[in-house]
N, C-alpha and C positions, 0 to 999 in steps of 0.2 A: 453186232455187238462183239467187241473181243472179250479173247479168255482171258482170263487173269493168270497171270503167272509170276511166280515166285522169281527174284533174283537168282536163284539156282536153275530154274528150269529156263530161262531166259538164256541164263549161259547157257546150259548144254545143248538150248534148240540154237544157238548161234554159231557154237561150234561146230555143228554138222558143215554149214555151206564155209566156213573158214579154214574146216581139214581139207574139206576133199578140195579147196584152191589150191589150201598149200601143195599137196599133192602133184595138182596139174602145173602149178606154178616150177617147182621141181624137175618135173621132168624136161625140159627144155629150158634152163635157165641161164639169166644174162646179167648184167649189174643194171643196165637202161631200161631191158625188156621185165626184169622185177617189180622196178616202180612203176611204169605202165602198167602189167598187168594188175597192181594193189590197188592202183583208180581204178580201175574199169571194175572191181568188183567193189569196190567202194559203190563207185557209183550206179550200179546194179544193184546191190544189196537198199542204198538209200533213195531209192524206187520203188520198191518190192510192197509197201505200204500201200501208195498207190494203185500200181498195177493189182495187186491183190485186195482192194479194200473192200469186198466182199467176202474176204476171206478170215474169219473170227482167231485162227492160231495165228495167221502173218501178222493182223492187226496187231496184236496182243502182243508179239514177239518185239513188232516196232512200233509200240505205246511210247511216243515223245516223252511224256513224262517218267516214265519207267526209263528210259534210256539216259535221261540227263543224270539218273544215277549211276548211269555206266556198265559196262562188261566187260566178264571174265572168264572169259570160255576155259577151259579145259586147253591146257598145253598139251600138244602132240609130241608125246614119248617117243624117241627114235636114235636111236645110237649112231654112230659113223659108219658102221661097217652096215648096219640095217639097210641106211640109206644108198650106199655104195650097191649094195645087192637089189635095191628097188621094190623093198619093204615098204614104202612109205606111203602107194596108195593102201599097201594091206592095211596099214593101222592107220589111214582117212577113215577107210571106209569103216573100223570098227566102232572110229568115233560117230560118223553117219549113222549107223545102225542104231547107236544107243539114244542119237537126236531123234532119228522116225521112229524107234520105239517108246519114246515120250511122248511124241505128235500122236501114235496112235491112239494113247491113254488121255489123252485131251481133246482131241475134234475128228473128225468124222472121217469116209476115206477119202471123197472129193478133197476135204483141208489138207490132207495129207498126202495126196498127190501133186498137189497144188506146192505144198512143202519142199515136195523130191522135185518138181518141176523148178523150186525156187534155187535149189544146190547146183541142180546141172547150168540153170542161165548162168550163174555166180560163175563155172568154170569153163562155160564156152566164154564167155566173155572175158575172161582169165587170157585162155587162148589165143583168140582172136584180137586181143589187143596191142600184141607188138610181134614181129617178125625174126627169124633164128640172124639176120644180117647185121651192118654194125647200125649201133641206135637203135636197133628193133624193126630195119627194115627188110624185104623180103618177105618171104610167104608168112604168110600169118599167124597158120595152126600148120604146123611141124607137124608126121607124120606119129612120132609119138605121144603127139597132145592126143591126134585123133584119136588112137588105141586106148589113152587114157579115158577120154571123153566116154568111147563106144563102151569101155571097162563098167564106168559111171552110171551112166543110163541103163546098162543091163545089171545091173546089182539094185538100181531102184527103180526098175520097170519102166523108168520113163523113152517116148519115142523120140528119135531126131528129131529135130525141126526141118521142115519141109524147105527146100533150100529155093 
């Protein structure tokens, strides 16, 4: 059974896995390799239902009908010089912080692992979906996504994936 949630708390649980993109999306960025990577977390995020449908906050967060009302996450604050100095995962991740500490206040610690499990796939797959070369080809995940990624998962406890 999903949670119910509020229009407000829908945003802020959706802006957790859409900072820390942007974030990853950032650090290695391209004009070709941008829009690649916004499907690939498109289409990871509009999976997560699925893959997660034992999971009562994912459910809830991606309630069809709740969404055909749409979302509004929370914009990421970040100036030009922040950015230039590579501020930007720091204020992802406060926006993540304030997601998992809603998630906490609503489901349990499996849903809420399961949650931080759902931001990091959103930014490996960010990653992994186009290459630093022209058109996105080339290596995949730049050695700064990695750093970013390994940032990610150690701020929300989650492990690699077994390669």
């Amino acid at each position: 059974m999903a949670i119910e949630l509020s229009p407000e708390e829908r945003d802020t649980l959706m802006g957790g896995p859409l900072a820390a993109a942007m974030a990853v999306m950032a650090v290695d960025m391209g004009i070709f390799s941008s829009a690649q990577e916004a499907l690939a977390l498109g289409r990871t995020l509009a999976g997560a239902a699925e893959r997660y449908s034992a999971n009562p906050l994912i459910s809830g967060l991606f309630d069809p009908e709740a969404l055909k009302r749409g979302l509004h996450p929370q914009k990421l604050e970040i100036t030009p010089q922040e950015l230039r100095d590579g501020k930007l995962m720091d204020r992802a991740l406060e926006v993540v912080d304030g997601a998992v500490a809603l998630a906490r206040s609503k489901a349990d610690d499996a849903g809420v692992q399961q949650y931080c499990q759902l931001i990091v796939e959103g930014c490996e797959a960010v990653a992994a979906a186009a290459g630093s070369g022209l058109f996105g080809s080339g290596e995949k995940v730049s050695d700064a996504e990695k750093a970013a990624l390994s940032r990610l998962r150690q701020h929300l406890g989650v492990e690699a994936a077994p390669v």
